[in-house]
C-alpha positions as CSV (number, residue, x, y, z in Angstrom):
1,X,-20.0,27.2,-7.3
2,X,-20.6,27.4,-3.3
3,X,-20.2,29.3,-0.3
4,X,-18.0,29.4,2.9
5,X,-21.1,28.0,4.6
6,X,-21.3,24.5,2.7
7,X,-18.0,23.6,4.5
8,X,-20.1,23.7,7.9
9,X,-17.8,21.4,9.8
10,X,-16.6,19.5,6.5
11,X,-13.2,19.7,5.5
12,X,-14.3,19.2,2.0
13,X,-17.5,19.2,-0.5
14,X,-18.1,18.3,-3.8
15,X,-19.4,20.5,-6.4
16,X,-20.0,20.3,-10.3
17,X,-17.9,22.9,-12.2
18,X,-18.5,23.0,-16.1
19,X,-20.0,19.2,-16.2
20,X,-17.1,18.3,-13.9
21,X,-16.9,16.3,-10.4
22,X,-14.3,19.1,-8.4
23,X,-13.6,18.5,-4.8
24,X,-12.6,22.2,-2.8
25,X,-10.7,21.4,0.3
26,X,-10.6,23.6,3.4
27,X,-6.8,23.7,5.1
28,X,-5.4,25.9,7.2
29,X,-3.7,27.9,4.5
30,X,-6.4,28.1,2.4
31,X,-8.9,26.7,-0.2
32,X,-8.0,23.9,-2.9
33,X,-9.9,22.1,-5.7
34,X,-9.2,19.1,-7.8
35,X,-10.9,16.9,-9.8
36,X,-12.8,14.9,-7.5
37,X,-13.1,11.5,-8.9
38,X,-9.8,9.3,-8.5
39,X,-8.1,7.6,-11.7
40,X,-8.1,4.5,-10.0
41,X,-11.3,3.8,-10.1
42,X,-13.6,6.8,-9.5
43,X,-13.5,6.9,-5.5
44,X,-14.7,10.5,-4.4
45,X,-11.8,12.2,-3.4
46,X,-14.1,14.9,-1.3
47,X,-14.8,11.7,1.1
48,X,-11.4,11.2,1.3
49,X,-9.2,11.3,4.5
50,X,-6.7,14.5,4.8
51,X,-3.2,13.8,6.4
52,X,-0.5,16.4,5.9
53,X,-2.1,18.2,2.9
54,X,-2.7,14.5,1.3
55,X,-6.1,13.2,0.5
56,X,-6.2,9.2,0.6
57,X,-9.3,7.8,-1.7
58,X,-11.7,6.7,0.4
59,X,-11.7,3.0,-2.3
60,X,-8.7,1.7,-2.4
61,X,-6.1,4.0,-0.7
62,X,-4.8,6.4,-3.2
63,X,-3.0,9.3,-2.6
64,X,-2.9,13.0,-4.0
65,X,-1.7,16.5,-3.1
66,X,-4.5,18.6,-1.8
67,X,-2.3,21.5,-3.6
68,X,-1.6,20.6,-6.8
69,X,-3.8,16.9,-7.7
70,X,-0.6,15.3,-8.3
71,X,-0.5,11.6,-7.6
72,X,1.7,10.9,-4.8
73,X,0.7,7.2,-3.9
74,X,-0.2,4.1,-5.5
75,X,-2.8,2.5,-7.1
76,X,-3.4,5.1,-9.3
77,X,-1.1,6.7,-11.4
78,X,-2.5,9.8,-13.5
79,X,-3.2,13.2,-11.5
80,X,-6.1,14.9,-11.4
81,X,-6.7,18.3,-12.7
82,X,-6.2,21.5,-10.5
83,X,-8.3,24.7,-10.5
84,X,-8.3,28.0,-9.0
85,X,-10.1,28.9,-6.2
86,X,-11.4,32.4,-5.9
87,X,-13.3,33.5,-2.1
88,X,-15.0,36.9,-2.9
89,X,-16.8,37.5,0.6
90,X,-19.2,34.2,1.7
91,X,-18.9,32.8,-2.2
92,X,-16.4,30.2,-4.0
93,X,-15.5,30.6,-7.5
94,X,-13.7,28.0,-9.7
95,X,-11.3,28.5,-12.5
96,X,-9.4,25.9,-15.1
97,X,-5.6,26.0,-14.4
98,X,-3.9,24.6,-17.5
99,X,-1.5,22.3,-16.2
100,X,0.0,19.1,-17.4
101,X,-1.4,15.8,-16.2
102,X,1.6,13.2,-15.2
């Protein structure tokens, strides 16, 4: 779905997985993706602020795990889905984790 090199300096990108809006974040551990669009109101999590493995939604302040997509501060309240991030040499790959949404 990308490659190392769409990061340039970015911390995060967007990309469209399956029909879906998935934000890939790079930390110092390694890659994460979630969906990208908050259940607030749709803010674009990959333009989002990263503190402490927390993105805040660039709209109205909303919080979530880089990690896992679990909401972990108000105004929304529904997580966003997780997938699996796969590096294979310069290229990312994307994969559906099932996982309840809380």
């Amino acid at each position: 779905v990308a490659t190392l090199d769409d990061f340039g300096g970015k911390y995060a990108i967007k990309v469209i997985f399956q029909e879906n809006e998935v934000a890939i974040f790079k930390l110092k551990d390694g890659f994460y993706a979630i969906g990208n669009l908050c259940t607030h109101r749709g803010g674009s999590l990959s333009n989002g602020r990263v503190e402490n493995d927390i993105v805040i939604c660039p709209n109205h302040g909303g919080r979530y795990e880089v990690k896992t997509g679990k909401v972990v501060g108000p105004p929304p309240v529904q997580s966003v889905e997780k997938f699996e991030v796969t590096v294979i040499g310069n290229d990312i790959y994307l994969d559906y984790i099932t996982s309840p949404l809380t």
